[in-house]
N, C-alpha and C positions, 0 to 999 in steps of 0.2 A: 504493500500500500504506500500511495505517494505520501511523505509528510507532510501536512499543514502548518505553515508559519504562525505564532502564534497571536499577530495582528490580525491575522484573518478569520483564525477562530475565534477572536472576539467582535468581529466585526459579522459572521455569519449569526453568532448568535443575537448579538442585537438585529440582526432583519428580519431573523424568529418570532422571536419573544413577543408575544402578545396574538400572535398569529390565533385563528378560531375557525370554527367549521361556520359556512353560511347563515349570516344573520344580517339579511338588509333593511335600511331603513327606509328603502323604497323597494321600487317592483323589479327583481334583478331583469338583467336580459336572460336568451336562453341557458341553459344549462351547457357543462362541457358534453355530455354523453346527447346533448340535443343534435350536434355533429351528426353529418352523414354517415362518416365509418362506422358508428354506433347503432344511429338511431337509425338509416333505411338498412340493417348490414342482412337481416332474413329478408326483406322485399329481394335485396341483389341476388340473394345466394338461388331464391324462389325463381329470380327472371334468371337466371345462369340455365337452370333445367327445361324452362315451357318456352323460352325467347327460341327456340330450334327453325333452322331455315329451311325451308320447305323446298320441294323438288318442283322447280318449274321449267326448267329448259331441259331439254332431249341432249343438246350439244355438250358433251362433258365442260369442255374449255368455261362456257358461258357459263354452268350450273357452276362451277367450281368458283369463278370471279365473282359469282352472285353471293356465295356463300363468303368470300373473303369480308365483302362487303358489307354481309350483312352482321356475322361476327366482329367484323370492327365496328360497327355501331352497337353493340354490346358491349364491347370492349372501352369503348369511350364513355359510355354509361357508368361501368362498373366502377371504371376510374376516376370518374366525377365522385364517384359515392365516396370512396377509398382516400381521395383529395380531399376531401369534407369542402365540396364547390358547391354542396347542398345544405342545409339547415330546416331542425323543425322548430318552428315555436308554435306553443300549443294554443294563444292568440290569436295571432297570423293567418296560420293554416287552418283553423276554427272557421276564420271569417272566409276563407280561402270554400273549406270545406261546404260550408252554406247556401254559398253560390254553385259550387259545383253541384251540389242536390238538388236544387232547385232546379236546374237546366236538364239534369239527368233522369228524374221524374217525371218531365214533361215533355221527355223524348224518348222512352225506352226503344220506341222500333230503333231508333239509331246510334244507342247507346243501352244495350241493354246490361250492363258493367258497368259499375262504378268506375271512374277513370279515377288513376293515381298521379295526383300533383305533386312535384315535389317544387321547394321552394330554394331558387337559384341564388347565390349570392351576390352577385356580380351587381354592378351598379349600373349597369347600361340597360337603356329601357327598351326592352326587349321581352319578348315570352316564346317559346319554343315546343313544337309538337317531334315527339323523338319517334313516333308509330304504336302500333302495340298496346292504344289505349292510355300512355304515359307522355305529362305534356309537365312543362315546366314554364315558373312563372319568376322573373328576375326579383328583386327588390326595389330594382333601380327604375320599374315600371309600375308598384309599387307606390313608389315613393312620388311619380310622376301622377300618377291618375288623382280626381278628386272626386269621381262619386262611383258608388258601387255598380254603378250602368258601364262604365268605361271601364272597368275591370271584367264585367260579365261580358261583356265583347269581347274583350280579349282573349277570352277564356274561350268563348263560343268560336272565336273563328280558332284557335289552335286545337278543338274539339272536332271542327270541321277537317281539318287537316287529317288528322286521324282517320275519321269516318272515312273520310274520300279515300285514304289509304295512299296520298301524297307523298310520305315518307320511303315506303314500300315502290309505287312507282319510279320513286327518282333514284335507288338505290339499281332498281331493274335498266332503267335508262341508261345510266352508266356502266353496269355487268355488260351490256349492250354495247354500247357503243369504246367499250375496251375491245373487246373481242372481236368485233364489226371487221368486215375487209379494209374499208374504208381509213380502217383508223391503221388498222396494219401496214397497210400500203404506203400513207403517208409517213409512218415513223422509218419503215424501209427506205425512202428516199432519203428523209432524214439523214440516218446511219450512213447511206452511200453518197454524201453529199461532201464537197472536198474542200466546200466555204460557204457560209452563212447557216450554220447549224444551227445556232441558236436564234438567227430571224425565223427559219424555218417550223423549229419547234414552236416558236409562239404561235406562228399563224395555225398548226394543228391544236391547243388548244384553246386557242380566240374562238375556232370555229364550234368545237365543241360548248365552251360558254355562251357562244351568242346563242346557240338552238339552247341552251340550259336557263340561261334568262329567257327566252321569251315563253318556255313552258312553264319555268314557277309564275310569270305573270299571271297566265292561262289560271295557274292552281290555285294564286290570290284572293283572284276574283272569285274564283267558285266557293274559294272559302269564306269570304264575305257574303256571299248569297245564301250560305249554306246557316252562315253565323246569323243570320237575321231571323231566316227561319226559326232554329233553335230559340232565340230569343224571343219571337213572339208566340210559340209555341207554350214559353214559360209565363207570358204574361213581365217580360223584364224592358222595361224601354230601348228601343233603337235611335240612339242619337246619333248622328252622323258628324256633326263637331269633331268628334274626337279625331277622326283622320286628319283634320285640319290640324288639331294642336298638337298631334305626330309630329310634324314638321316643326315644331316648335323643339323638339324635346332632347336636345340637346346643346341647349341655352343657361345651363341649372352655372355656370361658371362664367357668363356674360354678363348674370344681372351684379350690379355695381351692389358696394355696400353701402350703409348708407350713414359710415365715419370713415374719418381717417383711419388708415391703416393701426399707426402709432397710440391713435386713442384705443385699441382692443387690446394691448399690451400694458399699457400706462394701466392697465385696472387691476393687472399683477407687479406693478410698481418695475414694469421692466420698461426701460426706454429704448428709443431704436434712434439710429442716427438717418439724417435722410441720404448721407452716401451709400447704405445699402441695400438705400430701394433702389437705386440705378444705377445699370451696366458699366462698369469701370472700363472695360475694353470700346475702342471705337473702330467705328464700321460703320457697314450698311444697316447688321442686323440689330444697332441703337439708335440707329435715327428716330424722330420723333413720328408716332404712329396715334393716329387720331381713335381714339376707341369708342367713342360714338355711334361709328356705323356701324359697330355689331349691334346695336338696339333694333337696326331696321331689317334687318336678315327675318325676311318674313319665314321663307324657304331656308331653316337651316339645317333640316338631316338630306344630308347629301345622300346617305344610304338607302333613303325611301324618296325617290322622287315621285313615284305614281299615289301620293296620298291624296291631292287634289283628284286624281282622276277616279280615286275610289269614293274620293266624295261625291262627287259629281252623279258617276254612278248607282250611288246607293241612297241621295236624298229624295228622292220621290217615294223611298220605302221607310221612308220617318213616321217612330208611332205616334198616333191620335193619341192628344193628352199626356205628351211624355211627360215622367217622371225622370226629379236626378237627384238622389241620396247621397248627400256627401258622406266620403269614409270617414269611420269615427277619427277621432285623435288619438284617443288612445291607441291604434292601428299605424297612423302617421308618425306618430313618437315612435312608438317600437320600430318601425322599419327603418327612421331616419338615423335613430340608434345602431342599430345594428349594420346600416352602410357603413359610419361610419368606426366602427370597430372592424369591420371587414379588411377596409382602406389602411386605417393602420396595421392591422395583421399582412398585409399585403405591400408596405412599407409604402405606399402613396401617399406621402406627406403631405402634399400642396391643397389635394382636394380633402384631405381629410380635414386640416385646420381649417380650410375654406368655408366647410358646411359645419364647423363649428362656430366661427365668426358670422356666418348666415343665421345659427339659431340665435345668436345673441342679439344682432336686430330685430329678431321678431319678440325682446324680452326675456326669453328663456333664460330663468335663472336657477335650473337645475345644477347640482354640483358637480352631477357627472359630467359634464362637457368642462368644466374647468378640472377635472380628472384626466380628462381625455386631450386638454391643450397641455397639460405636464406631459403626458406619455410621447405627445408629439415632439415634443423640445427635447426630451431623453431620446430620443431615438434619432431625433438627426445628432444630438451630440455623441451616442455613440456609433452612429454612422461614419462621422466625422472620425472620430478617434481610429476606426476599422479603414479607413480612407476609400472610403466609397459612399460618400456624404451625396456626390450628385446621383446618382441609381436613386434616389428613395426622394425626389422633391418632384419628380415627374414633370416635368417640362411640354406646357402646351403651347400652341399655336395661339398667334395675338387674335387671330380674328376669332375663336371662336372663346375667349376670356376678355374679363371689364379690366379694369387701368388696377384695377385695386387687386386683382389676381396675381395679375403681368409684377407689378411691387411686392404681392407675400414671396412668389416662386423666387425674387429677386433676391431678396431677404434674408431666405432660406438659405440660398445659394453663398451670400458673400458674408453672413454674417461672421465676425472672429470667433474663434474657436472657446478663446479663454472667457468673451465673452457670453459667449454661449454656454460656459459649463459655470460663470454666475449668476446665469438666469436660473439653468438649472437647482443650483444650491437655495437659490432664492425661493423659488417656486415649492423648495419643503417645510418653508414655514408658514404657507400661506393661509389663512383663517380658511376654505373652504375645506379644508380637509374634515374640517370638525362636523359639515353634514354628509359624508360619505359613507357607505356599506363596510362593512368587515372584509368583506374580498377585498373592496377597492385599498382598504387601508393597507390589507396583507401585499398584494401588490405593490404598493409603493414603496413597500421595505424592502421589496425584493430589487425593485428599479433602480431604486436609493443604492443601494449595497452595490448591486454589479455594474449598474453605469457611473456613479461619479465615485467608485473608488477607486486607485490606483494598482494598477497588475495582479487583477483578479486572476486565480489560479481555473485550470478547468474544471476541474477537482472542485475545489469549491462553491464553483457556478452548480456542478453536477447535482452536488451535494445538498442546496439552496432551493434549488425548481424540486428536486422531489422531497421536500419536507413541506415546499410550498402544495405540491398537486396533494400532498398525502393530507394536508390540512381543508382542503379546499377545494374537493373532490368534484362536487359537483360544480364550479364555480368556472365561467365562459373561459375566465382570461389563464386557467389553465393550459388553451391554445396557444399562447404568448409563450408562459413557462414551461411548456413542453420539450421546446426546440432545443432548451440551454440542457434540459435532463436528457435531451440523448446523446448530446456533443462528447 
């Protein structure tokens, strides 16, 4: 056994001591075992044996690609699960579940199964039909929607997807057109070609995507026609809005705040100099950039241009006397929560502090976000210290962030080191600690101990996260201490 210095074993026990099993003084977030590896790990083991790919083509070649394919979309399932890129909270998925009943009772001929949601963690507003009756629903869409009609759409059209067996189709498409003469013949000239190999390759997969986009178009639409059905079926309203404010939905880092930078700081008595809100190196890419005109970006998901044309499409089938239920808050809190703990476990600094500085314009004076602005500060300070301080501040593009984004990411990036690690020290004496949960506190002993002390051993780190997980068993940020317990 490696010895331990005997600074450190008193320095571990101080990050101990006091430590307790779960006692919040609010409503924790979910649990560690809420995790996908945990908590879908018999749904996986159950879709591993009945997910089986079925004999449809005669041509060995083509059944065998069919089956690679279809095994890989198994395979990326499992390992979504195994990733923990899934989460239950028993909230969430409650209000998740609700909607799903309701559409599913009122549609048995074409869902006569319960579908299984699970709930994606990812912060892009998106939802996903995987086939097989299993659709997935992000947070980050979510966190975007505001009444429980825009949600039941979303739901309904990736239900549709299903039904129609779109997922199945396009996996057949491509088993298809791998095997195809067509595609053979073109990668053979490819191979026998003595220059422009690689223009060439592209042009044989352009061609393949351009017929692959304009069938999922084909599939959209049916899935929206499909989705209305379902929904009036349920008695749930069809608003058509929502495809319009699709296009919106990746503006959640455009909208300005509404302080200065320095005044969100100044409330933890940390001051920031305005040298490092701006770029020290000169160029092109510091010249002066007008951030205004991302307000008027009517059209900003580049990834969905056809939402207008589904509007278009589908407002003559708006229901008589719509209804639109805003999601609870309590639903809104928990999701916004949990992005951003996601963000930080995912070391995306910029936008993690960003939607914490967003809750604090709207008021929010829960402790946990000034929990969760120390965690951010610790982590790029020990990013910094690891020297890979830029990986974790996530660097976007001006146009689609406000002036006050473009300034935190700056921030982040040039602020000194030393002072960064007496922001840090600072932020352990701060009165908010005194309304935090028992985890949150056990945590901050642990943050405290391995990031601002000096030449932490492994060993000791080792030693620290499993007294921490053994204490605090069921407690989310276990995820966090995990990492340091298997190093």
């Amino acid at each position: 056994m490696i010895p331990i210095p005997k600074h450190l074993l008193v320095l571990v026990f101080l990050c101990l001591a006091g430590s307790s099993t779960l006692k919040s003084q609010q409503k924790e977030l979910s649990t560690y075992q809420d995790l996908s590896a945990f908590y879908y790990k018999k749904q996986m083991d159950s879709l591993k044996k009945t997910w089986v790919c079925p004999s449809v083509y005669k041509e060995r070649l083509t059944q065998k690609q069919f089956k690679e394919i279809w095994d890989g979309r198994t395979t990326f399932f499992t390992a979504a699960i195994n990733d923990n890129n899934y989460v239950y909270d028993k909230e969430i998925c409650a209000y998740l579940d609700d909607v799903v009943s309701e559409i599913q009772e009122a549609n048995r001929e074409y869902l006569p199964v319960k579908p299984l949601v699970v709930l994606d963690r990812s912060s892009s507003v998106n939802a996903y039909a995987l086939g097989s009756n299993i659709l997935a629903i992000n947070l980050g869409l979510l966190s975007f929607a505001k009444t429980r009609e825009e949600i039941a759409l979303t739901i309904a059209h990736e239900l549709s997807h299903n039904i129609l067996q779109h997922p199945e189709h396009g996996m057949k498409e491509r088993a298809e057109w791998l095997t195809s003469t067509e595609y053979k013949e073109s990668m053979g000239q490819v191979l026998q070609s003595d220059y422009g190999r690689l223009t060439r390759l592209k042009k044989v997969y352009e061609s393949y995507s351009f017929s692959r986009g304009r069938h999922q178009r084909y599939h959209e639409g049916d899935a929206d026609s499909m989705a209305i059905v379902l929904l009036k079926n349920s008695h749930i309203s069809f608003i058509p809005e929502f495809f319009l404010r699709m296009d919106s939905a990746d503006v959640q880092y455009s909208q300005p705040l509404r302080q200065p930078l320095n005044t969100y700081f100044a409330a933890y008595n940390i001051t920031l100099e305005d040298s490092w809100i701006k770029k020290r190196s000169r160029g092109l890419s510091t010249r002066d950039y007008d951030f205004q005109k991302n307000h008027s970006m009517a059209d900003s998901l580049k990834t969905h241009p056809d939402c207008v044309v589904r509007y278009n499409n589908t407002t003559g089938r708006r229901s008589a006397n719509a209804v639109s239920t805003p999601v609870p808050a309590y639903i809104s809190t928990r999701v916004n929560r949990m992005l951003i703990w996601n963000m930080y476990c995912n070391s995306d600094l910029t936008p993690c502090l960003y939607r914490i500085l967003q809750e604090k314009d709207k008021g929010n004076t829960d402790a946990w976000y000034d929990f969760m602005f120390n965690n951010v500060m610790l982590s790029l300070y020990k990013a910094d210290k690891d020297l890979h301080r830029s990986s974790t501040i996530d660097i976007q593009r001006k146009e689609y962030i406000s002036k006050q984004y473009y300034e935190l990411q700056t921030m982040l990036e040039q602020i000194p080191r030393d002072k960064l690690a007496e922001d840090c020290k600072l932020l352990q004496g701060a009165a908010f600690w005194n309304n935090v949960s028992a985890s949150e506190k056990a945590m901050q002993r642990f943050q405290k101990a391995l990031i601002l002390s000096d030449n932490m051993e492994v060993y000791a780190s080792q030693q620290m996260a499993k007294h921490f997980m053994e204490s605090n068993q069921t407690s989310l940020y276990c995820e966090y201490v995990h990492s340091f317990e298997k190093k």
